[in-house]
N, C-alpha and C positions, 0 to 999 in steps of 0.2 A: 504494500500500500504506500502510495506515494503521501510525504507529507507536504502540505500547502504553507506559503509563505503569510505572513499578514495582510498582505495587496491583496492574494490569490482571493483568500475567505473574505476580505471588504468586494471585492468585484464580484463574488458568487452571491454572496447578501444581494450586492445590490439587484443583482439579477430575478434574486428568488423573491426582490419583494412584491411584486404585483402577483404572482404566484399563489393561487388558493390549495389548503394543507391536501394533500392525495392521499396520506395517510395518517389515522388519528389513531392513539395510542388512550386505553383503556385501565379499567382499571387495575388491570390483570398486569400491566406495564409490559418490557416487552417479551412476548412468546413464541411460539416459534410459528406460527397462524400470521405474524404482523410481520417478521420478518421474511417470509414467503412471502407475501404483500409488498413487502419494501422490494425486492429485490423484482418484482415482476412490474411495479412500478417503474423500476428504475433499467426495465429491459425496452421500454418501451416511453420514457422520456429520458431528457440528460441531465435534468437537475429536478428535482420533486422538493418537497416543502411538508413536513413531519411536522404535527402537533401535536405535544403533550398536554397532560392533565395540570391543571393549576397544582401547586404545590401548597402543601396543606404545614403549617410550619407548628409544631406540638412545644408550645412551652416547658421548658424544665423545671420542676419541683423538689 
């Protein structure tokens, strides 16, 4: 896997941002159901746009 520069990841952001999510990740986070998903997404565009779940933040006691 090639790793991306800082320029790389700003210019792909900017790409992806008009972009509505193609794949939306559950509660289940991720499985192997979303990742067959991801990768049949991604056989059939060049860049996709993943949504996760809002993060839910548990205070410590």
């Amino acid at each position: 896997m090639t790793t991306l520069s800082t320029k790389q990841k700003q210019f792909l952001k900017g790409l992806a941002h008009h972009l509505n999510p193609v794949v939306m990740l559950g509660g289940n986070g991720l499985t192997e159901g979303v990742l067959a998903e991801i990768e049949n997404a991604l056989a059939h565009h060049e860049l996709i746009k993943v949504k996760l779940p809002a993060l839910i933040v548990k205070p410590n006691n």
